[in-house]
C-alpha positions as CSV (number, residue, x, y, z in Angstrom):
1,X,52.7,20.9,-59.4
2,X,51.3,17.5,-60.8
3,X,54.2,16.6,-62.6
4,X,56.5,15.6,-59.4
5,X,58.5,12.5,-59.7
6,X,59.1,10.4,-56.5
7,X,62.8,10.3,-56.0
8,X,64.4,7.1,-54.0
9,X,67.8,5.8,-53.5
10,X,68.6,2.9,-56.1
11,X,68.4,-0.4,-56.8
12,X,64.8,0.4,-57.4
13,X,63.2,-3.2,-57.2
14,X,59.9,-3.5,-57.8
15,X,57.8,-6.4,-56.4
16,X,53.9,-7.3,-56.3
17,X,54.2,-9.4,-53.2
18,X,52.6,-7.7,-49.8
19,X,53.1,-8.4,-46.5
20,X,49.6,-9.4,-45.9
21,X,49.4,-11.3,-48.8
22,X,53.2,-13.3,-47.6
23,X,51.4,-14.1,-44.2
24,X,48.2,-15.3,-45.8
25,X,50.0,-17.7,-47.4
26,X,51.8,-18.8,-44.7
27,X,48.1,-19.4,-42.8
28,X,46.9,-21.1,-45.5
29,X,50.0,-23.4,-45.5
30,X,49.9,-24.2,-41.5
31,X,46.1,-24.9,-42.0
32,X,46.9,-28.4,-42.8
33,X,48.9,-29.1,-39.5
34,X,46.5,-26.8,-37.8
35,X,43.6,-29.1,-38.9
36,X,45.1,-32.0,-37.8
37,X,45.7,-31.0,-34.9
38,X,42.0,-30.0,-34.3
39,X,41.1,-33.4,-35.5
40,X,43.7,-35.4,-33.1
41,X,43.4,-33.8,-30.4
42,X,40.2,-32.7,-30.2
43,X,38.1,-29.4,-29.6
44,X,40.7,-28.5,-26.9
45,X,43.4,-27.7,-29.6
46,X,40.8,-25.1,-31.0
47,X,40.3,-23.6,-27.9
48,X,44.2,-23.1,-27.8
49,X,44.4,-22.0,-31.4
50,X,41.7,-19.1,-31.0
51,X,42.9,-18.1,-27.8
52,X,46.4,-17.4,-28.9
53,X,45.5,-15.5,-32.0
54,X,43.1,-13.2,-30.1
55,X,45.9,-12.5,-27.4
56,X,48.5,-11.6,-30.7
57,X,46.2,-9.7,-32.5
58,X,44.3,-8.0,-29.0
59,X,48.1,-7.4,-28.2
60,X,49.0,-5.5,-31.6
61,X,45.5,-3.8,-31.9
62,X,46.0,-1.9,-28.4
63,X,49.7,-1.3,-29.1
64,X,48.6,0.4,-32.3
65,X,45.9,2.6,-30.5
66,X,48.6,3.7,-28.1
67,X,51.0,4.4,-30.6
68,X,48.1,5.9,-33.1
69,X,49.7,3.8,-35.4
70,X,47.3,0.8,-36.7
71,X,50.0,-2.6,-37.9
72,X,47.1,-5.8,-37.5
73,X,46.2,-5.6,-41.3
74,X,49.3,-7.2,-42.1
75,X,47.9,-10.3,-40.8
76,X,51.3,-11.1,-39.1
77,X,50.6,-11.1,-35.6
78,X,47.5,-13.9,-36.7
79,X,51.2,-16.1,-38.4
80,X,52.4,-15.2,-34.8
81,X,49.4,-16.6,-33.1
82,X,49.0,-19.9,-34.8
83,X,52.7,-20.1,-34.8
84,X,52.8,-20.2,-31.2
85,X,49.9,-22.3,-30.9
86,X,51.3,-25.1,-33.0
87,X,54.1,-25.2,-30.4
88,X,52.4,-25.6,-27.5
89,X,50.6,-28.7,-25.7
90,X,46.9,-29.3,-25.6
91,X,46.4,-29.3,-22.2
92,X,48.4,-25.8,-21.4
93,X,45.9,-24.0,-19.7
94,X,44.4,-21.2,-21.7
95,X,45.7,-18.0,-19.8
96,X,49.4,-18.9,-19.8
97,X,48.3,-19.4,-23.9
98,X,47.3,-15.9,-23.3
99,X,49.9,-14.7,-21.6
100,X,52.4,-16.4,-24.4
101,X,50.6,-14.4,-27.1
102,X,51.1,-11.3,-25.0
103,X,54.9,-12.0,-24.5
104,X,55.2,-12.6,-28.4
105,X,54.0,-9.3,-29.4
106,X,54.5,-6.9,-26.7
107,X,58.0,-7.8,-25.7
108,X,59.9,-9.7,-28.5
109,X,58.0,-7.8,-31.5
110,X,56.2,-4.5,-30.3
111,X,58.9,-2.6,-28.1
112,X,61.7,-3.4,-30.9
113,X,59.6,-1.3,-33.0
114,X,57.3,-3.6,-34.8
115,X,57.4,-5.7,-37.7
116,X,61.1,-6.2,-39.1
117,X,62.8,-5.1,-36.4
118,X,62.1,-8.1,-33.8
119,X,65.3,-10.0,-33.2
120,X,64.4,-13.5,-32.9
121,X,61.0,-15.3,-33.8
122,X,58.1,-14.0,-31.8
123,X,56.0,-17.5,-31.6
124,X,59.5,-18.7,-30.7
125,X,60.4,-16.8,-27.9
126,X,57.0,-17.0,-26.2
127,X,57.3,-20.7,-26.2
128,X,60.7,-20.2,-24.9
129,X,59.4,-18.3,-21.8
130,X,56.4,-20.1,-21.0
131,X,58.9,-23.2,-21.0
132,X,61.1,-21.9,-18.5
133,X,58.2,-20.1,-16.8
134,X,55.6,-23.2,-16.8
135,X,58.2,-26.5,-18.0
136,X,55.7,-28.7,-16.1
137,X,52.5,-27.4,-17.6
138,X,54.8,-27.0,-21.4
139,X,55.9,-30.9,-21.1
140,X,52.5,-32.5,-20.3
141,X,51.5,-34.4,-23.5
142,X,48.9,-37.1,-21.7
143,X,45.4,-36.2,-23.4
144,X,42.7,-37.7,-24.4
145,X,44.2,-38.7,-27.6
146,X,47.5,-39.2,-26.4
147,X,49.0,-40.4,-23.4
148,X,52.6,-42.4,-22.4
149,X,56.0,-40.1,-23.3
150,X,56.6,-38.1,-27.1
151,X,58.6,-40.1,-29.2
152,X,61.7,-38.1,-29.0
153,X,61.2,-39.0,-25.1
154,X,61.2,-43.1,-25.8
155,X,64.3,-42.5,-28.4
156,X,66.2,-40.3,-25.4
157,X,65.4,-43.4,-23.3
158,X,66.6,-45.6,-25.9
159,X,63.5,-47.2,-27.0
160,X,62.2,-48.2,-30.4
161,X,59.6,-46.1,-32.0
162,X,56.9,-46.2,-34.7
163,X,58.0,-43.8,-37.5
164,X,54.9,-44.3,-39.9
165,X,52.7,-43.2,-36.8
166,X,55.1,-39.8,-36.2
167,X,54.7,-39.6,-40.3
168,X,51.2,-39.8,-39.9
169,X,50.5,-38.1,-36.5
170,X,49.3,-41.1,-34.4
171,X,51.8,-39.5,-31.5
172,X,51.9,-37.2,-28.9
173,X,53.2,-33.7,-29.1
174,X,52.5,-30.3,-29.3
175,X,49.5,-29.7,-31.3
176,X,51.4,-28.6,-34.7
177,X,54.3,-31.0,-34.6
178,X,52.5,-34.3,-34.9
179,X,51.7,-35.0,-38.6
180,X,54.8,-34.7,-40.5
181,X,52.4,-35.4,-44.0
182,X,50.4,-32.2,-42.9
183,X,53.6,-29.6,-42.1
184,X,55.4,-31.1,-45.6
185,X,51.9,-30.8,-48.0
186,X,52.1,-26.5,-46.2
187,X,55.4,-26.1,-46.9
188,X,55.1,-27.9,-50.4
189,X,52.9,-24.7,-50.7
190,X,55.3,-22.1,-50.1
191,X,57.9,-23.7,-52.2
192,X,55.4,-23.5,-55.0
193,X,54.6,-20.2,-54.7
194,X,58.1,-18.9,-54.1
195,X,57.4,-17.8,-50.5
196,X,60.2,-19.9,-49.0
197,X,63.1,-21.8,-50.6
198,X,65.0,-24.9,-49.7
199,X,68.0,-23.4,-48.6
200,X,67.9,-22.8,-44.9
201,X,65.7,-25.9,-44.5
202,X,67.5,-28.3,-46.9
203,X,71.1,-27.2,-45.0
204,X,69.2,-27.4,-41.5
205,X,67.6,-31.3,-42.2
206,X,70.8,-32.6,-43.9
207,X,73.7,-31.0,-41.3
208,X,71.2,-32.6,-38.7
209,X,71.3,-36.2,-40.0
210,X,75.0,-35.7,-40.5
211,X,75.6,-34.7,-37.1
212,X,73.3,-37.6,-35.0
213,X,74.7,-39.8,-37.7
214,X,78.4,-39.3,-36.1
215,X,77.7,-38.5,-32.5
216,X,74.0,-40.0,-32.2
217,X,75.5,-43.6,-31.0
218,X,73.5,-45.1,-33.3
219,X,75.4,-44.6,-36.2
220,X,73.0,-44.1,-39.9
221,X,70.4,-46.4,-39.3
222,X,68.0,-45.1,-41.5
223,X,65.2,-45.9,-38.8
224,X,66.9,-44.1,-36.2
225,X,67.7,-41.3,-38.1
226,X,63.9,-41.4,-39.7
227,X,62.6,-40.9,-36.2
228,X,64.6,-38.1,-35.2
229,X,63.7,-36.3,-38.7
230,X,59.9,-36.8,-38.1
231,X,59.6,-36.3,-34.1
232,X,59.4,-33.1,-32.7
233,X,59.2,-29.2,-33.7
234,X,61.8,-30.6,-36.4
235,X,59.6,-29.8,-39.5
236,X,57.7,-27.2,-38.2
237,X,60.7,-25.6,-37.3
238,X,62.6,-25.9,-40.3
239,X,60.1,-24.9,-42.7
240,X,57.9,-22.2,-41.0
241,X,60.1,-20.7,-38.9
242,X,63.7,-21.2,-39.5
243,X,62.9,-19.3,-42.7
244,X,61.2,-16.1,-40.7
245,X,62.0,-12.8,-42.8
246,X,62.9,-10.8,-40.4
247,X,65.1,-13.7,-38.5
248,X,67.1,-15.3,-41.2
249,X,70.0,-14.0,-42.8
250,X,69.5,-11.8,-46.2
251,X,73.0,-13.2,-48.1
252,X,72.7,-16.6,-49.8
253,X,75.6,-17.7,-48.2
254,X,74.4,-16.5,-44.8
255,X,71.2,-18.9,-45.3
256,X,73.6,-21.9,-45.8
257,X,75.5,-21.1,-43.1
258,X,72.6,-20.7,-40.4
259,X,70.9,-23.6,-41.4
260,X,74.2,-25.4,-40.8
261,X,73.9,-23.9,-37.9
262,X,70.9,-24.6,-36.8
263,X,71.1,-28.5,-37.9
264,X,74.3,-28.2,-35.3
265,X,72.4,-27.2,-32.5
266,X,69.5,-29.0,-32.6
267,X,71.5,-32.3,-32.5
268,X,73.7,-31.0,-29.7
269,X,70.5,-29.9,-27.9
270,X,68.8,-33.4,-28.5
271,X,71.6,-35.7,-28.2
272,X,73.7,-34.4,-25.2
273,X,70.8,-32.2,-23.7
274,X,69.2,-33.1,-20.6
275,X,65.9,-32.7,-22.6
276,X,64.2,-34.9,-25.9
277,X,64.1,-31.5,-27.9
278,X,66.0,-28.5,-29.0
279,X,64.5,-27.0,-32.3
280,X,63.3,-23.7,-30.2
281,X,67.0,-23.3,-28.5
282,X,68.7,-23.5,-31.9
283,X,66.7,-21.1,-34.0
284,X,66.4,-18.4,-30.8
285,X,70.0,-19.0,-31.0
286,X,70.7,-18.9,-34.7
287,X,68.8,-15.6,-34.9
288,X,70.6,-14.0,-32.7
289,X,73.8,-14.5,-34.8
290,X,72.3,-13.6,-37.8
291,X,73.6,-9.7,-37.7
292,X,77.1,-11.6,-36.8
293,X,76.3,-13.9,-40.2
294,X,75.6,-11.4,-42.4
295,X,78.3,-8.9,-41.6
296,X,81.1,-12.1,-43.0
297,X,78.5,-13.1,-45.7
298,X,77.5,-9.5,-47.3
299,X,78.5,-9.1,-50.6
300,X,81.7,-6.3,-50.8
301,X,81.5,-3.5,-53.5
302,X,83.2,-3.6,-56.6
303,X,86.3,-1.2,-55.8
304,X,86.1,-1.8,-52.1
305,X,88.1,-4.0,-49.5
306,X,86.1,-6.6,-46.8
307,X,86.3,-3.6,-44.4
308,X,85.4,-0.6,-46.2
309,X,88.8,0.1,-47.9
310,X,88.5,0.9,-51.0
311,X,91.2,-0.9,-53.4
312,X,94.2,1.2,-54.8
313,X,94.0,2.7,-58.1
């Protein structure tokens, strides 16, 4: 019969968006803090970049042939590559790079059954363990562009810093987190074409400030609080991979809530941690709340109870 109707459960929502085409515009909008990158620190960065995408895409290619089921086209595991790269320090040496792109896909994305099903942020988690597997090589920031402590490491040590140089990228870092002007023009991008909103990383930026505001002994000196906005995986975070799909919570109410969250964390991580940073921590955290978020945030059905009791007649 040619006449056969496809029959689905409703709502039936129909959308021209594509996976492939939501993570090419997510590469487009990190080529600007990829670029600079390149162009701060040098060929090296590149090295880093290429090395990571090929271990993320190599990674998901042979996990496809072994499960005869091809996933690469999607383009997601490239967003998982440069996301990874971004994060990482110039001078890491190129297998534990490697082995991070290889951890990302594998582990955290591939044996959780693929796209959508991950738990936390691939790129994420790989910096996560190569930071607790390698924290000497993952905290060496002296280059040849760059050398002396991060900025978050001079305001830890209670040291004045140069916030038009973090706004422009004239500090050390990992090789995405430098140029606040670059990550802000790519996220300006998504906004624009509806890919992200400013939900999760509006509540993230302004629960931050609040909280190092009260507890950051400074009080709200806008300088201090400047700094702390612009130094770091802060940006990068918020914008690229706080707002992860797969990782953030569905309900509106959920997305306020983790990015309250998230803006919590970070400035406990940052201002009573033993380190200069905690944008990783708090969003490898935050996701794994997020099934505990939605369950208190998901809408209840007209006629039914919070619970699944459905109201007397």
């Amino acid at each position: 019969m040619s006449g056969l109707f496809q029959v689905s459960s409703n709502p039936h929502i129909r959308s021209k968006a594509t996976t492939a085409g939501i993570m090419l515009a997510v590469i487009v909008a990190l080529m600007p803090a990829a670029g600079y990158g390149i162009y701060h620190f040098g060929p090296r960065a590149l090295a880093v970049i290429l090395v990571t995408i090929a271990s993320t895409v190599l990674t998901e290619f042979l996990f496809g042939l072994y499960r005869k089921k091809m996933t690469i086209t999607d383009l997601s595991a490239v967003v998982t590559g440069l996301l990874l790269a971004l994060n990482l320090p110039v001078t890491i040496p190129l297998w534990m790079a490697a082995l991070g792109g290889v951890f990302a896909i594998l582990v955290v994305k591939m044996l959780f059954g693929g796209l959508g099903q991950n738990f936390m942020n691939p790129a994420l988690a790989a910096r996560c363990f190569l930071l607790i597997s390698f924290p000497t090589q993952m905290t060496a920031f002296d280059c040849d562009a760059w050398t002396g402590a991060t900025p978050l490491a001079l305001l830890k040590a209670g040291e004045q810093v140069n916030v038009l140089d973090m706004v422009w990228g004239r500090t050390g870092g990992t090789i995405g987190e430098t140029s606040v002007v670059a990550l802000v023009v790519g996220a300006c991008f998504l906004i624009l074409l509806g890919v992200i909103d400013l939900r999760i990383p509006g509540s993230y930026l302004v629960s931050f400030v609040l909280f190092v505001g009260l507890f950051g002994g400074r009080g709200f000196d806008p300088a201090y609080l400047s700094a702390q906005l612009a130094g770091g995986g802060l940006m990068l975070g918020a914008f690229f991979m706080a707002t992860d799909y797969v990782t953030r919570p569905i309900t509106v109410k959920g997305q306020y809530i983790f990015g309250v969250f998230l803006g919590i964390m970070t400035g406990i991580f940052r201002i009573f941690g033993p380190g200069a940073e905690g944008v990783s921590y708090a969003i490898i955290l935050g996701n794994l709340l997020v099934p505990l978020i939605e369950k208190f945030t998901m809408p209840v059905a007209f006629g039914y109870r919070r619970g699944g009791a459905r109201h007397a007649k």
